[in-house]
TORDREN-433264 format. One record per residue: residue in three letters; x, y negated, z of N, C-alpha, C in turn; residue number from 1. Coordinates in steps of 0.05 Angstrom, whole numbers, plus 5000, padded with zeros to 4 digits. Each point is the difference from the previous one (the first is absolute). Last residue first. Layout:
<pts>
pt resn:ALA&n.u:X&n.v:Y&n.w:Z&ca.u:X&ca.v:Y&ca.w:Z&c.u:X&c.v:Y&c.w:Z&resi:NUM
...
</pts>
This chain:
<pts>
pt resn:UNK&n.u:5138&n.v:5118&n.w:5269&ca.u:4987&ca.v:5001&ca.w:5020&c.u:5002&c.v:5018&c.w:5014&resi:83
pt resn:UNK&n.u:5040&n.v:4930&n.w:4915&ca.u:5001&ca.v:5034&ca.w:5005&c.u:4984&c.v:4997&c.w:5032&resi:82
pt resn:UNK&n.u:4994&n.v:4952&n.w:4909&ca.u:5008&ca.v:4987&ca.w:5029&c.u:4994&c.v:5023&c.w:5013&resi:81
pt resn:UNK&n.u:5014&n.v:4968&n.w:4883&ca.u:4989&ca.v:5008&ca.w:5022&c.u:5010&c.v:5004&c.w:5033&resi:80
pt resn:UNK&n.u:4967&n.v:4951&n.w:4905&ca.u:5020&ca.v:5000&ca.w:5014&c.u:4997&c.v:5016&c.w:5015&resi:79
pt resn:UNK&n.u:4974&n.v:4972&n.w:4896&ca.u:4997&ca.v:5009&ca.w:5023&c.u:5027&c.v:5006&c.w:5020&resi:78
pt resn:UNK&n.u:4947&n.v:4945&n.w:4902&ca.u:5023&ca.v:5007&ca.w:5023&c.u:4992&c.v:5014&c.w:5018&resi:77
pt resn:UNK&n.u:4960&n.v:4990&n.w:4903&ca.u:4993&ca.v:4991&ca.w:5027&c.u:5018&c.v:5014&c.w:5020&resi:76
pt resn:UNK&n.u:5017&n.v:4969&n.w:4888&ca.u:4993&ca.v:5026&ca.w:5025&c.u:4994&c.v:4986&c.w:5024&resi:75
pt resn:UNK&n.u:4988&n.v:4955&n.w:4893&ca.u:5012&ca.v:5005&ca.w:5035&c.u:4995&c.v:5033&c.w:5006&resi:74
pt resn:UNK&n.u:4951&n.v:4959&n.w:4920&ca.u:5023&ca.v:5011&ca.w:5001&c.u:5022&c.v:5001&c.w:5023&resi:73
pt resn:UNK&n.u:4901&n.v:4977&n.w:4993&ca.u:5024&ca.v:4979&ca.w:4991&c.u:5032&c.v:5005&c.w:4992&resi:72
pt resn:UNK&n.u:4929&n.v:5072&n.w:5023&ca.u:4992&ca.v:4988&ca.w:4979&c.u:5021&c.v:4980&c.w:4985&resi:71
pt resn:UNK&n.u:5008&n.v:5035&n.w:5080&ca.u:5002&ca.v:5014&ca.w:4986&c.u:4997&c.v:4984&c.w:4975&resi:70
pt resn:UNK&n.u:4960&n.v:4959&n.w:5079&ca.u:5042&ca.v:4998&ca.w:5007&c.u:5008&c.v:5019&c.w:4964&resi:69
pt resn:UNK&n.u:4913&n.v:5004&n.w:5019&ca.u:5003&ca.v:4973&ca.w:4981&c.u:5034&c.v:4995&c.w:5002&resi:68
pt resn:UNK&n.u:4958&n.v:5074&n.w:5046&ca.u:4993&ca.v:5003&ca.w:4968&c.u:5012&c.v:4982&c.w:4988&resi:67
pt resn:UNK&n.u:5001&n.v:5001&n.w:5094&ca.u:5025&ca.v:5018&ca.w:4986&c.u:4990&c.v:4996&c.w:4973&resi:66
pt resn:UNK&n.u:4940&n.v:4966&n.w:5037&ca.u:5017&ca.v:4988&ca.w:5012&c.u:5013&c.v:5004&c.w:4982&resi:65
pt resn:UNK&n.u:4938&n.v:5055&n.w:5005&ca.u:4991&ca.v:4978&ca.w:4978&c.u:5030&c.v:4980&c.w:5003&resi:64
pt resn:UNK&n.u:4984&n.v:5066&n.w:5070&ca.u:5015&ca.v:5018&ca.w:4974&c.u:4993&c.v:4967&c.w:4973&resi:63
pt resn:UNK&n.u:4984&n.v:4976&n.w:5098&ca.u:5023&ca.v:5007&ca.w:5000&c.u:5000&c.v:5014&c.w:4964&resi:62
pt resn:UNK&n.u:4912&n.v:4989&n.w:5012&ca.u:5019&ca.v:4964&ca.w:5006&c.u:5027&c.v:5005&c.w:4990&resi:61
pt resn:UNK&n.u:4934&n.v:5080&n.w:5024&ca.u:5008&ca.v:4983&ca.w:4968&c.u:5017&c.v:4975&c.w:4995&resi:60
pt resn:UNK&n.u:4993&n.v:5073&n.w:5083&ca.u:5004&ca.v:4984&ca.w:4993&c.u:5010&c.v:4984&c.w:4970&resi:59
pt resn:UNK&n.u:4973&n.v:5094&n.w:5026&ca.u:4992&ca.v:4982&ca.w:5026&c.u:4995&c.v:4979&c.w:4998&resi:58
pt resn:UNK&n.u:5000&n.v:5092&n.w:4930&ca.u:5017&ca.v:4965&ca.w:5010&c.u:4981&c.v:4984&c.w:5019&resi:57
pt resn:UNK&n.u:4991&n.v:5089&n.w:4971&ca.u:5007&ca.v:4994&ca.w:5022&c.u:5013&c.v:4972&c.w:5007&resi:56
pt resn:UNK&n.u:4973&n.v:5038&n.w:4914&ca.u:4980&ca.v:5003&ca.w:5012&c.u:4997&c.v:4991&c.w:5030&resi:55
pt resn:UNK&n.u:5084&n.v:4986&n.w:4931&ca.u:4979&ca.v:5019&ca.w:5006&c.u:4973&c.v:4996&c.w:5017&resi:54
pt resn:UNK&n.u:5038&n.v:4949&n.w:4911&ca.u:5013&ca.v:4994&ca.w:5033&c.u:4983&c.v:5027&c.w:5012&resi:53
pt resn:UNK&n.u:5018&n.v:4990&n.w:4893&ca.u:4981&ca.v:5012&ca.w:5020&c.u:5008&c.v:4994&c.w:5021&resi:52
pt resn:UNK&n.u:5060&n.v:4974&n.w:4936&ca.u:4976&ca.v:4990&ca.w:4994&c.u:4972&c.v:5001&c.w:5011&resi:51
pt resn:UNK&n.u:5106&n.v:5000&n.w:5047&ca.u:4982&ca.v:5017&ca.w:4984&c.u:4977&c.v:4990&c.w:4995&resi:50
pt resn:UNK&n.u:5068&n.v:4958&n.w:5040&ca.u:5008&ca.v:5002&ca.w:4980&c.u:4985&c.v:5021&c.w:4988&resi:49
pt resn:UNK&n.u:4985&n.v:4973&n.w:5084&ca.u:4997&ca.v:4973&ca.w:4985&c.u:5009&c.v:5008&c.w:4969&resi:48
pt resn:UNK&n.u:5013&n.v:5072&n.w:5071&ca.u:4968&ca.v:4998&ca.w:4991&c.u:5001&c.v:4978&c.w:4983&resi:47
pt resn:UNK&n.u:5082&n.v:5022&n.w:5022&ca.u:4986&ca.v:5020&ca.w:4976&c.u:4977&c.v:4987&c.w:5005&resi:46
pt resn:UNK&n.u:5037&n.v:4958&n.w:5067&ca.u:5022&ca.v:4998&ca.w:4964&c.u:4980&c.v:5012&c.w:4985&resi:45
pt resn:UNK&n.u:4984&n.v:5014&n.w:5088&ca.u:4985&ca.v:4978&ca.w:4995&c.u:5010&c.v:4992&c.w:4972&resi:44
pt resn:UNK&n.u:5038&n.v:5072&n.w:5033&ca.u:4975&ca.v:5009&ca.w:5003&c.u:4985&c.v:4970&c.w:4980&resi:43
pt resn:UNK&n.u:5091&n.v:5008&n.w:5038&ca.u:4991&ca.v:5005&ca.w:4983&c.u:4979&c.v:5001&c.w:4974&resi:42
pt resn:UNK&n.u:5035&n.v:4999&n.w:5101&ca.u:4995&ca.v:4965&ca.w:4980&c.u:4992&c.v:5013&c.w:4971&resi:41
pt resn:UNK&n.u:5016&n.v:5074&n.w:5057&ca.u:4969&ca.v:4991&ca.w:5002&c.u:5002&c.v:4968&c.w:4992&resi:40
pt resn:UNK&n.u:5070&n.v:5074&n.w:5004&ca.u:4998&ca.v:4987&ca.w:4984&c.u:4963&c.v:4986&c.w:4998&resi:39
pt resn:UNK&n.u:5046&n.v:5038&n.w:5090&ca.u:5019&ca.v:5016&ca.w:4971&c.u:4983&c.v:4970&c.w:4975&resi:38
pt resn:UNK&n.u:4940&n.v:4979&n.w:5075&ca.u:5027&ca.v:5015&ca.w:5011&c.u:5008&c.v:5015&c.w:4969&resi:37
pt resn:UNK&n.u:4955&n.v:4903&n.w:5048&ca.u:4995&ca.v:5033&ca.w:4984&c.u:5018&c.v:5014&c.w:5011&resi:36
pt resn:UNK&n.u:4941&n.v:4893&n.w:5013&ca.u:5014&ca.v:5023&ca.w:5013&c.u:4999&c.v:5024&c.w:4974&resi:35
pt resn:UNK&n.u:4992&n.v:4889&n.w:4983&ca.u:4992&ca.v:5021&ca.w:4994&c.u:5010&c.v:5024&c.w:5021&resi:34
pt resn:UNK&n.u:4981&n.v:4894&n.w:4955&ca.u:5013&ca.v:5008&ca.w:5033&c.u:4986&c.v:5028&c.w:4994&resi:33
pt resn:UNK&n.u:4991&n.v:4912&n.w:4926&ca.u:4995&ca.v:5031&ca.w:5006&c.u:5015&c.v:5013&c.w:5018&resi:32
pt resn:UNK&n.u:5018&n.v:4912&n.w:4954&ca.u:4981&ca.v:4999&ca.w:5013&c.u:4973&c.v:5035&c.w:5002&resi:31
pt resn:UNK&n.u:5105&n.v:4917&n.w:5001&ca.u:4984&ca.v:5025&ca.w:5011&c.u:4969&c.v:4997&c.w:4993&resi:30
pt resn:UNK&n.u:5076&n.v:4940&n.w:4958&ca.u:4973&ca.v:4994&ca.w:5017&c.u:4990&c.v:5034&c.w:4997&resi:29
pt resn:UNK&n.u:5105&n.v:4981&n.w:4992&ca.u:4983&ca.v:4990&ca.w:4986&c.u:4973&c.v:5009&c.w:5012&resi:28
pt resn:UNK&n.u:5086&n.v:5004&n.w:5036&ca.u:5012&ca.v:4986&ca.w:4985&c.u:4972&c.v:4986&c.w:4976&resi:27
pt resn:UNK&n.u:5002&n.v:5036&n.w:5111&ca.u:4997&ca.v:5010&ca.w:4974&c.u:5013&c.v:4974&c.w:4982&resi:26
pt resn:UNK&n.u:5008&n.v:5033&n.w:5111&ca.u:5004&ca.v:4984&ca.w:4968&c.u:4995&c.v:5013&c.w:4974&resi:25
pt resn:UNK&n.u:4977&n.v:5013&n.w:5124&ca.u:5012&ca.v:5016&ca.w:4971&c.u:4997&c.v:4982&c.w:4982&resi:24
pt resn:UNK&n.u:4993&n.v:5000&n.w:5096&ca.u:5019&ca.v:5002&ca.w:4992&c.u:5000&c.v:5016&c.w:4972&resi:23
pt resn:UNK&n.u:4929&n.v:4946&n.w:5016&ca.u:5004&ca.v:4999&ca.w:5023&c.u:5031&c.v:5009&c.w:4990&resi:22
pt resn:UNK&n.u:4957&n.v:4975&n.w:4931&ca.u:4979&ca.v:5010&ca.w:5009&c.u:5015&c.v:5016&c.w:5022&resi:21
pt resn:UNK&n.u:5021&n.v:4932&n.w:4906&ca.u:5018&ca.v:5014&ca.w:5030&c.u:4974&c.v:5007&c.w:5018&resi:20
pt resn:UNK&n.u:5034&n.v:4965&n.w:4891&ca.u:4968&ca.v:5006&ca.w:5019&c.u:5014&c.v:5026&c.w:5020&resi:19
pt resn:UNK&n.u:5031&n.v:4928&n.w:4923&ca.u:5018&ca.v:5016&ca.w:5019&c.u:4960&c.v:5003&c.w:5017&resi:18
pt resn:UNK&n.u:5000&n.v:5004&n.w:4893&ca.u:5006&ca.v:4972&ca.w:5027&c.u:5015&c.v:5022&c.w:5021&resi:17
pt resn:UNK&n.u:4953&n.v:5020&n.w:4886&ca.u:5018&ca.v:5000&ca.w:5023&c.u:5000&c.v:4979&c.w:5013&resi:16
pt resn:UNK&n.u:4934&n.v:5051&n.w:4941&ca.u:4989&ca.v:4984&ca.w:5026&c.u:5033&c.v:4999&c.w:5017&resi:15
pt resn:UNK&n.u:4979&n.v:5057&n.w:4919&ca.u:4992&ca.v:4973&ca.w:4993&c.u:5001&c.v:4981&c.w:5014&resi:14
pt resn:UNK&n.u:5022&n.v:5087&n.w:5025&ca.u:5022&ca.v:4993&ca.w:4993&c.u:4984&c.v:4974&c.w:4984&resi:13
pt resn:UNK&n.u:4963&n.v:5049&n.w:5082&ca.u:4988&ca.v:4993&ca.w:4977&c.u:5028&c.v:4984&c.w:4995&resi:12
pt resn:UNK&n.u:4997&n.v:5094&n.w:5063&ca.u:4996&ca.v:4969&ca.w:5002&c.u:5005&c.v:4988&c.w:4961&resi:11
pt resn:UNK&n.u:4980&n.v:5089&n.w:5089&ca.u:5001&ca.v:4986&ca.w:4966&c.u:5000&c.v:4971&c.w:4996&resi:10
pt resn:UNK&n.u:5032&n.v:5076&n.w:5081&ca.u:4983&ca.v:4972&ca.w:5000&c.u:5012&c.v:5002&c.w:4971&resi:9
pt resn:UNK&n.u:5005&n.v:5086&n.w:5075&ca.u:5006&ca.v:4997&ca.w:4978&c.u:4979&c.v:4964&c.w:4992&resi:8
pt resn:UNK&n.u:5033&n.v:5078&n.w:5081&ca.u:4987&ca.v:4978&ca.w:4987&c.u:5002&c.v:4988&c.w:4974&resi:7
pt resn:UNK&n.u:5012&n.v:5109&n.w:5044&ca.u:5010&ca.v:4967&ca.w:4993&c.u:4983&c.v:4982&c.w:5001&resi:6
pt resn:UNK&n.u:5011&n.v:5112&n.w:5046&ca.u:4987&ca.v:4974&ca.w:4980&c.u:5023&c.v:4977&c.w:5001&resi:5
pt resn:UNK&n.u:5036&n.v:5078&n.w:5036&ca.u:4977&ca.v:5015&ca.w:4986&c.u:4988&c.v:4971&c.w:4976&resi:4
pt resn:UNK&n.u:5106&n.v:5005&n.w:5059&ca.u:4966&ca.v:4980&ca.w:4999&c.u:4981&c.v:5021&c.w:4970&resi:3
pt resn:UNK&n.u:5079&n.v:5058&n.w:5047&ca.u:4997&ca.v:4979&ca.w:4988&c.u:4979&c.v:4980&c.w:4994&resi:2
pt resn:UNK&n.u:5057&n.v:5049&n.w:5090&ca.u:4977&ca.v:5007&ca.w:4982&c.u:4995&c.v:4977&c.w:4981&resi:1
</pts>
């Protein structure tokens, strides 16, 4: 049977180092840990990139984040860790 959800971690391409968090490596400073399933990293893309964040944003920190990764012209990496 195939894994339903993922994990999915964003990480800040302004912020590279080796950042190891028990058995996992990142290449640059994680800072959004996320569960989904089919295309739910997504989600957090469109809201930072829409002028209206919806109504359900949880977390302004995380989409302002992505705003400035955007803005600077980066993309914000993602990795993901199957479950």
């Amino acid at each position: 049977m195939a894994n339903k959800y993922y994990v999915y971690v964003y990480l800040d391409p302004r912020k590279p180092n080796k950042y190891v968090y028990g058995n996992y490596q990142f290449e640059y400073e994680p800072f959004y840990v996320g569960k989904g399933k089919e295309r739910q990293w997504l989600v957090h893309l469109q809201e930072a990139e829409s002028s209206r964040p919806s109504r359900k944003c949880g977390n302004p920190w995380k989409v302002n984040k992505i705003r400035k990764i955007l803005k600077e012209g980066l993309e914000s990496s993602r990795r993901d860790i199957l479950i």
